[in-house]
N, C-alpha and C positions, 0 to 999 in steps of 0.2 A: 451270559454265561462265559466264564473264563473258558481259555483254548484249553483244548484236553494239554499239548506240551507245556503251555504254561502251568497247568497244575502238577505233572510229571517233575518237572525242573522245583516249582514248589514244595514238591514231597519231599526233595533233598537235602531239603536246606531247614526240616524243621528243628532242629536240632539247634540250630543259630539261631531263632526268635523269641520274640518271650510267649507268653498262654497265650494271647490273645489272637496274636498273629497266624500262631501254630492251629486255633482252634479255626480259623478265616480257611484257612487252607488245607482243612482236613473235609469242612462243611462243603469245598472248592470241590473235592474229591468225590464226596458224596454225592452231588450233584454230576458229576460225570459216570458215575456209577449205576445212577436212576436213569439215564438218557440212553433209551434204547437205540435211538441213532446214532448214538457213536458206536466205531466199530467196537466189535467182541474182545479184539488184539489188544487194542488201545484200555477198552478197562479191565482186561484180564492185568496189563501194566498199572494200573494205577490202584488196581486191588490188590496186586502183592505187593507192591510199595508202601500201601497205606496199611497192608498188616504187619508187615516188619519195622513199619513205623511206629506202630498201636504195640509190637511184642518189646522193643529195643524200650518206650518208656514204661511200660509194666517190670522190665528189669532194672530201671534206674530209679524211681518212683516208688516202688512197694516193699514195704519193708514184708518180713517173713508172717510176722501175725497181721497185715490187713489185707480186705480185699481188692481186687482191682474194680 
């Protein structure tokens, strides 16, 4: 499992990769998300990063008529 900061530091950067990358290190996220041994703090961090990183491409990505 990737370090929870390396995926913190990953979530910033998804903007700068291409699909494939970005989808590597969101799956990164999710897996830190499911692990209840990481602290509450750390993925409470890396659940708001990875929703405003899920909201920032639903507003780049979706025109008016499709859905997300």
């Amino acid at each position: 499992m990737t370090d929870p900061k390396d995926v913190l530091e990953h979530l910033k950067h998804l903007e700068e990769v291409d699909t494939v990358q970005s989808a590597e290190y969101r799956e990164e996220a999710q897996e830190i998300l499911a692990d209840d041994t990481i602290s509450l703090k750390v993925r409470r961090e890396v659940a708001d990063r990875l929703n405003q990183a899920n909201h920032d491409l639903a507003l780049h990505t979706v025109a008016p008529d499709e859905s997300y």
